[in-house]
C-alpha positions as CSV (number, residue, x, y, z in Angstrom):
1,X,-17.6,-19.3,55.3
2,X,-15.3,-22.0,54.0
3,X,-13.9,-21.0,50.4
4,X,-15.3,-23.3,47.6
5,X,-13.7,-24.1,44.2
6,X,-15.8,-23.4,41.4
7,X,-16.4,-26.7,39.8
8,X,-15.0,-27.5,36.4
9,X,-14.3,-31.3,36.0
10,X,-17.4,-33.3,35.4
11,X,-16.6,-35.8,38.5
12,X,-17.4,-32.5,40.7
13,X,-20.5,-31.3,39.5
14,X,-22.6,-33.8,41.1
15,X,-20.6,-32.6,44.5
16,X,-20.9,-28.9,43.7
17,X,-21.8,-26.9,47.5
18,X,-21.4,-30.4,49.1
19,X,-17.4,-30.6,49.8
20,X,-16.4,-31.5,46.5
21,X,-13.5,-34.3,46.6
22,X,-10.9,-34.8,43.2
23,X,-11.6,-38.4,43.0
24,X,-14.4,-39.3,40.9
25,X,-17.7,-41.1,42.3
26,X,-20.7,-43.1,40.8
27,X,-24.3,-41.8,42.3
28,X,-26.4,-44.5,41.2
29,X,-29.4,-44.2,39.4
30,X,-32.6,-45.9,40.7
31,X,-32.7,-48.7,37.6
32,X,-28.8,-49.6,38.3
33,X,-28.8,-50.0,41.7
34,X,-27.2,-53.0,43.5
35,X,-30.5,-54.0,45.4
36,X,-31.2,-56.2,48.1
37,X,-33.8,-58.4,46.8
38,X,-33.5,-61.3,48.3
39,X,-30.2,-61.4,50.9
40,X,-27.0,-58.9,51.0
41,X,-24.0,-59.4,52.8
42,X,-22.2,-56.4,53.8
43,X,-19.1,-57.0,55.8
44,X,-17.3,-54.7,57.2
45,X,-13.5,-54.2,58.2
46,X,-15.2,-51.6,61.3
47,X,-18.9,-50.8,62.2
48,X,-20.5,-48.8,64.6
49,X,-22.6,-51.1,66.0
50,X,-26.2,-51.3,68.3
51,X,-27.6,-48.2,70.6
52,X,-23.8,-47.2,71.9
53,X,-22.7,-46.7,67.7
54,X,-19.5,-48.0,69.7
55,X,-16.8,-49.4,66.9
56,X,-16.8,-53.3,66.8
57,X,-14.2,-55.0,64.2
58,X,-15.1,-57.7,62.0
59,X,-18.6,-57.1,61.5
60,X,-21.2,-59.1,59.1
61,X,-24.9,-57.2,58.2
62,X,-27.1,-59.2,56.9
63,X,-29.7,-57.5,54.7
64,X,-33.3,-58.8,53.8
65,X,-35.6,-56.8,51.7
66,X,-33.8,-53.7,53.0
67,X,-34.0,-54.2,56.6
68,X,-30.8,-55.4,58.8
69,X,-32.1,-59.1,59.7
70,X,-28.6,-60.0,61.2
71,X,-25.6,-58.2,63.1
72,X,-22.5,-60.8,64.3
73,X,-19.2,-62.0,63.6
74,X,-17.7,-61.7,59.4
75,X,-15.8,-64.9,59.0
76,X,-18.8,-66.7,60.3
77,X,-21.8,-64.9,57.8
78,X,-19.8,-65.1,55.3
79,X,-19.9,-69.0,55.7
80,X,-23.6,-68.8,56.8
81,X,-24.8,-66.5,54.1
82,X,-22.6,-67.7,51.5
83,X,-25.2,-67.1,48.8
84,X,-25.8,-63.8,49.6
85,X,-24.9,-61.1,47.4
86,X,-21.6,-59.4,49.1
87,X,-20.9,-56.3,49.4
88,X,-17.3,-56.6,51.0
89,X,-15.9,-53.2,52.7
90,X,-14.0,-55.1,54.8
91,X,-10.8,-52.2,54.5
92,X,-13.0,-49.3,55.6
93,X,-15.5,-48.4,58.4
94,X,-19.9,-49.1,58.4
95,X,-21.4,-46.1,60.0
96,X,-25.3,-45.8,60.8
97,X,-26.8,-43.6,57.5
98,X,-25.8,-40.4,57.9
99,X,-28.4,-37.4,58.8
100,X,-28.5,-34.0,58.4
101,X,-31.3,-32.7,60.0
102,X,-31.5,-29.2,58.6
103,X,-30.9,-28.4,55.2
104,X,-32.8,-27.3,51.8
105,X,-33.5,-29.7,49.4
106,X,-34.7,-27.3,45.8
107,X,-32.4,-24.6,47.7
108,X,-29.4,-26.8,46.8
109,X,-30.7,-27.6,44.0
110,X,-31.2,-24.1,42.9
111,X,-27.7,-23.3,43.8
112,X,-26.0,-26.3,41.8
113,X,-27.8,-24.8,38.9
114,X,-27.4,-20.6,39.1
115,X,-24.2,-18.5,39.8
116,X,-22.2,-19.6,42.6
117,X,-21.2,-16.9,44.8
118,X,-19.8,-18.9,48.0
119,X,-16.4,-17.9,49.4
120,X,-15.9,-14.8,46.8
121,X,-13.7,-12.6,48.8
122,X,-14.8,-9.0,47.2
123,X,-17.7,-7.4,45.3
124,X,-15.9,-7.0,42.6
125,X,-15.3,-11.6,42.5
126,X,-18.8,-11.3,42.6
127,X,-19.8,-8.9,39.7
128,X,-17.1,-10.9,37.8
129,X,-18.8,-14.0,38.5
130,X,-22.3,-12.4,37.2
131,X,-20.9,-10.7,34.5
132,X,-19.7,-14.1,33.0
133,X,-23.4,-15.8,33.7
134,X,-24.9,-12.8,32.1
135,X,-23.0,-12.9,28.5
136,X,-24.7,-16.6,27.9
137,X,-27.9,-15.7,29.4
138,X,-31.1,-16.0,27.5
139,X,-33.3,-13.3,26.4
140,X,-35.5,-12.7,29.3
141,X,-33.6,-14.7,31.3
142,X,-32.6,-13.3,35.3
143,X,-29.5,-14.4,36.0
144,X,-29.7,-15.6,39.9
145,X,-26.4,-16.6,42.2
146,X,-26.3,-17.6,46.2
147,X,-23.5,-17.1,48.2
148,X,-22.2,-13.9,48.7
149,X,-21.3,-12.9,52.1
150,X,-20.4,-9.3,52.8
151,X,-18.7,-10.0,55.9
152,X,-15.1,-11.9,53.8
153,X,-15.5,-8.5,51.8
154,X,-12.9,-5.6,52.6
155,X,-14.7,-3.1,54.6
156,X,-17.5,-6.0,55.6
157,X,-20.0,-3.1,54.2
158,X,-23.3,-4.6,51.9
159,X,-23.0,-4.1,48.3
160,X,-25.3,-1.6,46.2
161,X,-26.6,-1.6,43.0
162,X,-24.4,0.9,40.8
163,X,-20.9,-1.4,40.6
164,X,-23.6,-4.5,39.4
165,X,-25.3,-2.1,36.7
166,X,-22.3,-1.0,35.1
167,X,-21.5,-4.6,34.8
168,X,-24.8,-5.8,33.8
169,X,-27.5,-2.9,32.9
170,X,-30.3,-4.7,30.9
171,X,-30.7,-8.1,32.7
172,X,-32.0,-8.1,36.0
173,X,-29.7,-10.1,38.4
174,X,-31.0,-11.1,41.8
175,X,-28.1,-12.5,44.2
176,X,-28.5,-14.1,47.6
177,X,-26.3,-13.7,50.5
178,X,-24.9,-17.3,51.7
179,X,-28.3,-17.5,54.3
180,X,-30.4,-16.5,51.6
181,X,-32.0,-14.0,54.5
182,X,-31.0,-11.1,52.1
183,X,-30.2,-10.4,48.3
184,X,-28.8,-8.0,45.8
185,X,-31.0,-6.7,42.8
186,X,-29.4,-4.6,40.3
187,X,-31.6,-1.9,39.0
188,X,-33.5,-3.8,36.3
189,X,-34.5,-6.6,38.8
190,X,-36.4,-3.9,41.1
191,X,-37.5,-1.9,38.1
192,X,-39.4,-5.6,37.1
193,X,-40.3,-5.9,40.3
194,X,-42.0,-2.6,40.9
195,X,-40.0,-1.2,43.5
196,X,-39.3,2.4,44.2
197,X,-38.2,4.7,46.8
198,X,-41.8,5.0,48.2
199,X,-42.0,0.8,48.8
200,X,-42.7,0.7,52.3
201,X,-40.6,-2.0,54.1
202,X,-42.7,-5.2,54.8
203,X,-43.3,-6.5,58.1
204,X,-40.4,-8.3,59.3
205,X,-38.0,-7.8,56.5
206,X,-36.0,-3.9,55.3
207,X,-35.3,-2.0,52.0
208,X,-31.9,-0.7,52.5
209,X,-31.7,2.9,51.0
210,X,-28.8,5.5,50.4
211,X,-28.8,8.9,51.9
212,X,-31.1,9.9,49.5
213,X,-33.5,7.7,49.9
214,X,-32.9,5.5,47.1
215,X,-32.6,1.7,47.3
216,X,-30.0,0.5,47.0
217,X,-30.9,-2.8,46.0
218,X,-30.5,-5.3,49.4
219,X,-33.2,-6.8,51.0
220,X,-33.7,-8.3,53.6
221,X,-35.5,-11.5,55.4
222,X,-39.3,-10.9,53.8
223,X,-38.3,-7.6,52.1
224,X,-37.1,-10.6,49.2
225,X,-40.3,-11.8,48.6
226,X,-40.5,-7.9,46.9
227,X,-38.4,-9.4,44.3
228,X,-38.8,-13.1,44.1
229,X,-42.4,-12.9,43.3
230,X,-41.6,-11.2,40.0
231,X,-39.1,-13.6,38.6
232,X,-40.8,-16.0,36.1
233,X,-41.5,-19.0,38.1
234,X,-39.6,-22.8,37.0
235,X,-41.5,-25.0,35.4
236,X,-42.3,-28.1,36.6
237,X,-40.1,-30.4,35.2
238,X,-36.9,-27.8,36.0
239,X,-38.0,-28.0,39.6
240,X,-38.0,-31.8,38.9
241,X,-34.4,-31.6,37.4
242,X,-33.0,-29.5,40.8
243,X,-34.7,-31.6,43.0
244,X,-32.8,-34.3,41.8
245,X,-29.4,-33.2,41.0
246,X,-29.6,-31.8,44.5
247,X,-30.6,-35.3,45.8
248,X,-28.0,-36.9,44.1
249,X,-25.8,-34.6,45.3
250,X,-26.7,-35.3,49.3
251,X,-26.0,-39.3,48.0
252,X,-22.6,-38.4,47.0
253,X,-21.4,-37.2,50.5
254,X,-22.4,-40.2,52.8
255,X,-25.9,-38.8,53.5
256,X,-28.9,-41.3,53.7
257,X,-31.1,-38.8,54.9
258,X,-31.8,-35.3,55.3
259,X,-34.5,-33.0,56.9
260,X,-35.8,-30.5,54.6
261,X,-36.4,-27.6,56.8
262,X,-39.2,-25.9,54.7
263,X,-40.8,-27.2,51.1
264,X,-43.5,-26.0,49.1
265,X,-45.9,-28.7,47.4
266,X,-44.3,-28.1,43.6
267,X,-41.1,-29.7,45.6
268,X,-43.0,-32.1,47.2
269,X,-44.8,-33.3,44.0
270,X,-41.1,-33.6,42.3
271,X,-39.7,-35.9,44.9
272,X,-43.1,-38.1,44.9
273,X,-42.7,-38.2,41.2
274,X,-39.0,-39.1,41.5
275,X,-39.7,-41.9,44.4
276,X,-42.5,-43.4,42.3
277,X,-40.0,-43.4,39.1
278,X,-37.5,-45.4,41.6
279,X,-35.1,-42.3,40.9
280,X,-34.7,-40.9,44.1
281,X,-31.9,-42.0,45.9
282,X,-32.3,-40.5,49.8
283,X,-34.9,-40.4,52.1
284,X,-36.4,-37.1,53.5
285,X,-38.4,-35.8,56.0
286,X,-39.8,-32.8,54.9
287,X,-41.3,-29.8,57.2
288,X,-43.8,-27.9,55.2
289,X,-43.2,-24.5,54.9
290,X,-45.7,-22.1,56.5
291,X,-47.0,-19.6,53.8
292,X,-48.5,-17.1,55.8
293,X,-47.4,-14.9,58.7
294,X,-51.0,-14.2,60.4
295,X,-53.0,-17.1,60.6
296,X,-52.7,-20.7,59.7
297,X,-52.8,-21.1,55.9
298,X,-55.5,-23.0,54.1
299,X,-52.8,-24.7,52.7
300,X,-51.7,-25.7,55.8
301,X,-55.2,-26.7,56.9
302,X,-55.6,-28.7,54.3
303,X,-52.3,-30.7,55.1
304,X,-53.2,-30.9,58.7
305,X,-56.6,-32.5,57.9
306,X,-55.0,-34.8,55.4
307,X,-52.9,-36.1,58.8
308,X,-48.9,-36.8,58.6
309,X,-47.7,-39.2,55.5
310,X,-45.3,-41.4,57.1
311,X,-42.9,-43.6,54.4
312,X,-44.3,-42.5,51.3
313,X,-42.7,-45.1,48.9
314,X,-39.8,-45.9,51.6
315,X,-38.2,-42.5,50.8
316,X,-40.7,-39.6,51.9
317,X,-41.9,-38.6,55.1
318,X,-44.4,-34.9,56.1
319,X,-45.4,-34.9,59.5
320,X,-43.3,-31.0,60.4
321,X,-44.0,-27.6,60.0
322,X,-41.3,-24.6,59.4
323,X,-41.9,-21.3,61.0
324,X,-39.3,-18.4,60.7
325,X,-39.3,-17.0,63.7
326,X,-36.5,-14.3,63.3
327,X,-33.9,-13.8,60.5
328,X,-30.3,-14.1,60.3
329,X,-27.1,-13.4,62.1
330,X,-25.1,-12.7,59.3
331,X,-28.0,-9.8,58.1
332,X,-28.5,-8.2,61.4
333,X,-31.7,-10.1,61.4
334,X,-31.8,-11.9,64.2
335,X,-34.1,-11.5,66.6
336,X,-31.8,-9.8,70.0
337,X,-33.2,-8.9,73.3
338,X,-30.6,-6.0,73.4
339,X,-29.3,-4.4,70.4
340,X,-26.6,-5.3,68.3
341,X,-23.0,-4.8,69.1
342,X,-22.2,-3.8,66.3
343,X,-25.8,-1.7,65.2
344,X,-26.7,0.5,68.4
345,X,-30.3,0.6,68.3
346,X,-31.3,-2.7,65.6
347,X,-32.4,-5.7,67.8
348,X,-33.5,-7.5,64.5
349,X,-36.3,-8.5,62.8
350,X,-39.4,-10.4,63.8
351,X,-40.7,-12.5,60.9
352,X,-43.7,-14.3,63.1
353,X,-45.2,-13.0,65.7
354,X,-45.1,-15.6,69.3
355,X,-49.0,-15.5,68.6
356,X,-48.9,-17.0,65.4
357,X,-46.2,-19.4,65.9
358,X,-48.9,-20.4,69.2
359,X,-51.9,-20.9,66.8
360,X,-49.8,-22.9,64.2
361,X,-48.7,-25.4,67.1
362,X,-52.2,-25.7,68.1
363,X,-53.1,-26.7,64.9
364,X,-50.4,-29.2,64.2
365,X,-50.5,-30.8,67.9
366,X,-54.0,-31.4,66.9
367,X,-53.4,-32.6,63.9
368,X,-50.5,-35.2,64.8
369,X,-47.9,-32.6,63.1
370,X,-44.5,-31.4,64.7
371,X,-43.3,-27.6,64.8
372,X,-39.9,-26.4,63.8
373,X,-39.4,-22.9,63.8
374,X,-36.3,-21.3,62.9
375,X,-35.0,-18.9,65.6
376,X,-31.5,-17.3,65.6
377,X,-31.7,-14.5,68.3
378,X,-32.0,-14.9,72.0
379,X,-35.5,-13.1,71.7
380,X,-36.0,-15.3,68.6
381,X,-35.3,-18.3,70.7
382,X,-37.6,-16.8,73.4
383,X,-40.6,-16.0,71.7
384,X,-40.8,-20.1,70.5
385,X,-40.5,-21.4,74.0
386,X,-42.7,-18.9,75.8
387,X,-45.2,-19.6,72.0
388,X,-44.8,-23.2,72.5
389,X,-45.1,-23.4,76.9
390,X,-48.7,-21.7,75.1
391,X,-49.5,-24.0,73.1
392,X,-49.0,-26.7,75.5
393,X,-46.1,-28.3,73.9
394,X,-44.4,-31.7,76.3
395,X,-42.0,-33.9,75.5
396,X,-44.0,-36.6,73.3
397,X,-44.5,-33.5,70.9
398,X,-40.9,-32.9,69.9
399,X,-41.0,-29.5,68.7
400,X,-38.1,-28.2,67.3
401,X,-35.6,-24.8,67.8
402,X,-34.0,-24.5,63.9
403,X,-30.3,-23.1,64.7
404,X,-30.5,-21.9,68.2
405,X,-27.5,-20.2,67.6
406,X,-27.7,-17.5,70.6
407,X,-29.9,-18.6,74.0
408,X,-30.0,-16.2,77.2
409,X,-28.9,-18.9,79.9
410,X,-32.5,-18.7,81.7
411,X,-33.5,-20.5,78.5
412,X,-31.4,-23.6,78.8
413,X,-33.3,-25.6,81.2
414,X,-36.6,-24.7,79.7
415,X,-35.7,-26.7,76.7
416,X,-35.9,-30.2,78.2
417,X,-38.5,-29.2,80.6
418,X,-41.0,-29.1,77.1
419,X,-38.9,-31.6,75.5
420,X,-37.8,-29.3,72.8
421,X,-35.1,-30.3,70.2
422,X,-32.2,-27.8,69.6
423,X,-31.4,-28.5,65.6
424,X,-28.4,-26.8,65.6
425,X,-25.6,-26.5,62.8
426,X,-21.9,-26.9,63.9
427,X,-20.5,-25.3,61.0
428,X,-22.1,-22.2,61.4
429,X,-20.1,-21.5,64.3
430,X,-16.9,-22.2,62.4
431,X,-18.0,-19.8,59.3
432,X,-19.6,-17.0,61.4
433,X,-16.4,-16.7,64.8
434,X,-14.9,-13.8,62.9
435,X,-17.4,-11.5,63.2
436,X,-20.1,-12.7,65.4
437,X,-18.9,-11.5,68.5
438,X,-18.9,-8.1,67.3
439,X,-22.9,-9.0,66.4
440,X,-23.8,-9.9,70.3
441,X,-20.5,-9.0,72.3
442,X,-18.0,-10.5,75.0
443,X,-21.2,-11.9,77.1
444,X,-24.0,-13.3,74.7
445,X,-21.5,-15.0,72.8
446,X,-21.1,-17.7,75.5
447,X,-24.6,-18.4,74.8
448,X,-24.2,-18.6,71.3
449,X,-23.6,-21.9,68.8
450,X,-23.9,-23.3,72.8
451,X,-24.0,-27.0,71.9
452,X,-22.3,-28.1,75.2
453,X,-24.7,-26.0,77.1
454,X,-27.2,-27.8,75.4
455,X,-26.9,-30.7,75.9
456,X,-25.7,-30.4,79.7
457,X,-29.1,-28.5,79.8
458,X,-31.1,-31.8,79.7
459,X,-32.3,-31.4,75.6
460,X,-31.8,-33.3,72.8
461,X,-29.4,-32.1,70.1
462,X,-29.9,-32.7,66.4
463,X,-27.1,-32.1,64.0
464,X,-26.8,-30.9,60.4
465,X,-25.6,-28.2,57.7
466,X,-28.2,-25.7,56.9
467,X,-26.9,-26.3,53.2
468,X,-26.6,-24.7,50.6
469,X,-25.9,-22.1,53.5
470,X,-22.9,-24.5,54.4
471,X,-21.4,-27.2,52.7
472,X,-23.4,-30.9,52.5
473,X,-20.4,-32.8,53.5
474,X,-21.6,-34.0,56.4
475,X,-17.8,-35.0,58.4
476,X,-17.2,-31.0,58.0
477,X,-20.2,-30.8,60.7
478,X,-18.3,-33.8,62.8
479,X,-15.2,-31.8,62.6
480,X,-16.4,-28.4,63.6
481,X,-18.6,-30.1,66.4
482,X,-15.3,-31.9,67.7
483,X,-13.0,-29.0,67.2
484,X,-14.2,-25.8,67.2
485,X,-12.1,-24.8,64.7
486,X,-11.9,-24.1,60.8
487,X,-10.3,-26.5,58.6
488,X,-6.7,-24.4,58.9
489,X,-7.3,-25.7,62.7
490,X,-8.5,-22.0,63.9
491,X,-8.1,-20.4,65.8
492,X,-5.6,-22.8,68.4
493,X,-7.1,-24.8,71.1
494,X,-10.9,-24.2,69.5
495,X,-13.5,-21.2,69.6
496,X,-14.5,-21.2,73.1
497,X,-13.8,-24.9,73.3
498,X,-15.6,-25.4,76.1
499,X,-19.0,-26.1,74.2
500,X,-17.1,-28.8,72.2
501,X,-18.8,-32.1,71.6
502,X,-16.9,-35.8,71.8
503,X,-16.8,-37.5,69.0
504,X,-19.1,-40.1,69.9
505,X,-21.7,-37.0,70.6
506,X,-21.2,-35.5,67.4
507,X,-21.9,-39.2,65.6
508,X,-25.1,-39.5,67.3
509,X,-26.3,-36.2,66.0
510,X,-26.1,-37.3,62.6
511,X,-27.7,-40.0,63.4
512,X,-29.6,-41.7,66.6
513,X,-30.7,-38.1,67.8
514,X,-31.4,-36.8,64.7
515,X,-33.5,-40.0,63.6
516,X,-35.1,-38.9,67.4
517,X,-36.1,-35.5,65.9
518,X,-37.9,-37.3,63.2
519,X,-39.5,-39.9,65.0
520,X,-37.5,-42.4,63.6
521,X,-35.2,-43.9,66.7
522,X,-37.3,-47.3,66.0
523,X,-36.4,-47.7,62.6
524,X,-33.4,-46.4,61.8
525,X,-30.6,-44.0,63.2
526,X,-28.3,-47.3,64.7
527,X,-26.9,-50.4,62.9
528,X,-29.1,-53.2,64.8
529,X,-31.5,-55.8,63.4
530,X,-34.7,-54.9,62.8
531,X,-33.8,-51.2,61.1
532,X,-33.3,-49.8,57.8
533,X,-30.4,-50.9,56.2
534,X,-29.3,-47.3,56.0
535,X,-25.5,-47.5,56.1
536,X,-22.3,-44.9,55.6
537,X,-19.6,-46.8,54.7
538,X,-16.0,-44.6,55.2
539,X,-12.6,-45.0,54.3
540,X,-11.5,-44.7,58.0
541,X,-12.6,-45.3,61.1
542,X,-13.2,-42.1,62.6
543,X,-12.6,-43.1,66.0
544,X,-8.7,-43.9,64.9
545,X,-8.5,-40.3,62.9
546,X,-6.9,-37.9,64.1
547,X,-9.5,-35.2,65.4
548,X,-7.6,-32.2,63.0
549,X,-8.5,-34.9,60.0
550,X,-11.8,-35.3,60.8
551,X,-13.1,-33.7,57.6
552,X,-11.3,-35.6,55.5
553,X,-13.1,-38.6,56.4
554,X,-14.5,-39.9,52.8
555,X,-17.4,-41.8,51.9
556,X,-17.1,-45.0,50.2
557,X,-20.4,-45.9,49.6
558,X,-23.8,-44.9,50.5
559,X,-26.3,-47.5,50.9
560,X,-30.5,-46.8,51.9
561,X,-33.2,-50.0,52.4
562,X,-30.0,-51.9,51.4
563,X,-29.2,-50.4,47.7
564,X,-26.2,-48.6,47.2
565,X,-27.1,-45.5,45.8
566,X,-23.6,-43.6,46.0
567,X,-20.2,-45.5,45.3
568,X,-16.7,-44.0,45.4
């Protein structure tokens, strides 16, 4: 995992988990926007252009009630539309709006507002980091944190209970790791949460205990729920307040869109309230999350009958559903078809059965609703394709794979013959090549974070971050998609390089192929007229950068339905 700073100037703290940058920005609220209500102008010095997002210089877009009505030559709209309203960013570089096409919206937002854990190089960072939360904290108050990641710790072992009580005795603390697929409860959090050493473990999810038989306070994929259902739940207008820090957040690094990979209807509810407040500055398209393991929910029923909502107020799209089909890498939770490498005899954890993730994408093919269902493991990965070839899933379905990070190669071609999308996250594979080999060994990893493969395979690739996992920042996904290596440009040459993308690949899944996994390819996703004036406006073109500087490509402005919501 790429090491964070903790945030301390008030230009950062909009940025916080999204790649914070020292110069300060403006995200701009919903009644101070720069709106296109009648015509905008926006010319710029380099823009991706049409289907090919191929750089063209010189380029005037003309924007009429948010949609790009014109795409030609600058010098002559600028004498054509000379009342317009101009937006001149004729020194930097127009991009399609951005995409990231797996991420969490309130799980950001949570993390911009609890203890931030990412990149702390020992247990001992972390119980500092805690410790300092906890002497401010409220009385009744559970002082929560994201980000640890046993695996940059000395010894790479999880952490217990004991070193966090002495620290903190009388508050309970729940931490998660950095892919929130296991957490750390000192002894007052499982003391409020009920659980002892005769808790059985829950299906698809572990209690880690000591020798004798204690817990030691981890647990694991749906072993969490043990503790998160006894921690007071946030009222409605603090779910409000995270959705849209979080939001503003996502503005503030070039993003114009993201795909939030699994929301509850209190987050839901927020953004509506936000959109219909003008407030909200992005547009989403949200998967709901499925809420039961065994059948398909009421609640999901109820969405299903309801049929997809497509555009709610410009800004808010439902027409997915998130199933967890494994857990994590990271937690030895992954879903393997032969055991670990590093864990004789643990082949991971399966969250939902193949039969339930069959009868939820029955239901939502019926309903008009897409499945994307989060799979890490090769058997993970498995059990969705064989659940989906069930259900009868083709091509005009576009079911999704969430991560795909390990595939058997028999897999491959079974992707495009059902027309499945692999939403995959480059950074992962920069964060996780120092120990994931020793997870799978010498031969599964050349299956793994496989997004050559992929796409060689026939399928469709979709890109994003899996934030607050990984950084927002959507040019550190270019980079690690490009490169294959870190941002210290490790290791030399690229992790196996040979599943690099081109940059032109990597552009188009942030943006035309991830506006495919949406739906969206007709509206938006490529800078021609007739689409949402959705634009990323950069200080370079990335196409003249250096591929080692990719990540330090910076946005300039962030523009959706033509209304700069971000400026640098």
């Amino acid at each position: 995992m790429t090491s964070i700073r903790r945030l301390a100037t008030t230009p950062c703290l909009l940025l916080a988990l999204a790649g914070c940058s020292s110069r300060p920005g403006t995200v701009v609220k919903g009644g101070d926007a720069m709106k296109a209500t009648s015509e905008t102008l926006i010319v710029g010095g380099t823009v991706l252009t049409g289907a090919a997002e191929r750089p063209a210089p010189n380029i005037g877009i003309l924007v009429r009630d948010g949609i790009i009505a014109e795409v030609g030559d600058a010098a002559r709209m600028r004498t054509t539309f000379s009342s317009a309203r101009l937006i001149d960013a004729s020194r930097y570089t127009i991009l399609p709006g951005l995409t990231d096409a797996h991420g969490h919206l309130y799980g950001l937002g949570v993390a911009l507002d609890t203890v931030d854990l990412v990149g702390t190089s020992s247990y001992d960072e972390v119980i500092a980091r805690v410790r300092e939360r906890a002497a401010s904290a409220h009385s009744g108050e559970w002082i929560q944190g994201r980000g640890w990641d046993q695996n940059r710790w000395p010894g790479k072992q999880f952490p217990t209970a004991g070193p966090m009580d002495a620290a903190v005795h009388d508050v309970p603390v729940w931490i998660r790791r950095i892919d929130g697929h296991a957490g750390l409860a000192n002894s007052a959090a499982m003391r409020a949460a009920g659980v002892t050493a005769a808790t059985p473990d829950p299906e698809g999810g572990r209690i880690l205990h000591d020798d004798a038989g204690q817990p030691t306070g981890v647990f694991v994929d749906t072993a969490t729920a043990l503790v998160d259902r006894a921690i007071p739940p946030a009222s409605p207008s603090l779910v409000k307040s995270r959705v849209l820090k979080a939001a503003q957040a996502i503005a503030a690094q070039g993003l114009t869109e993201m795909h939030d990979a699994g929301a509850d209807d209190e987050t839901i509810h927020a953004v509506q309230e936000l959109i219909d407040e003008h407030r909200f500055p992005i547009r989403v398209y949200t998967m709901l999350s499925d809420d039961d393991k065994h059948s398909v929910s009421p609640r999901l029923r109820q969405w299903f009958a309801k049929k997809p909502l497509i555009g709610y107020g410009g800004r808010l799209t439902i027409r997915s559903v998130k199933v967890y089909a494994d857990g994590a890498l990271g937690s030895r939770g992954a879903a393997l078809l032969e055991p670990y490498g590093d864990d004789p005899g643990n082949r991971g954890l399966i969250i939902s059965s193949p039969e339930h993730i069959e009868a939820v994408a029955v239901a939502a093919r019926a309903a008009g609703f897409q499945v994307s269902t989060h799979a890490i493991g090769d058997r993970g990965v498995r059990n969705v394709i064989d659940a989906y070839e069930r259900a009868g899933v083709v091509a005009a379905d576009r079911f999704r794979v969430e991560h795909l990070q390990i595939i058997a190669p028999g897999d491959l071609p079974r992707l495009s013959q059902h027309g499945i999308i692999a939403s995959m996250q480059p950074t992962h594979a920069t964060s996780d090549k120092e120990w994931a080999e020793a997870r799978v060994g010498p031969e599964r990893i050349k299956g793994a974070y496989a997004w050559r493969s992929v796409l060689d395979s026939g399928a469709r690739l979709a890109l994003g971050s899996d934030f607050p996992v990984e950084y927002v920042n959507p040019f550190f996904g270019i980079y690690a998609a490009v490169t294959r290596q870190d941002q210290k440009g490790h290791p030399e040459g690229g992790w196996y390089p040979k599943q690099r993308l081109t940059l032109a690949e990597a552009i188009r899944g942030f943006t035309s192929d991830a506006a495919f996994a949406a739906f969206e390819e007709g509206s938006r996703g490529t800078i021609e007229p007739g689409k949402v004036a959705d634009f990323t406006i950069v200080d370079r073109n990335p196409y003249d950068v250096p591929a080692a500087e990719l990540f330090k490509l910076q946005p300039m402005f962030t523009i959706v339905a033509g209304e700069v919501v971000y400026s640098k």
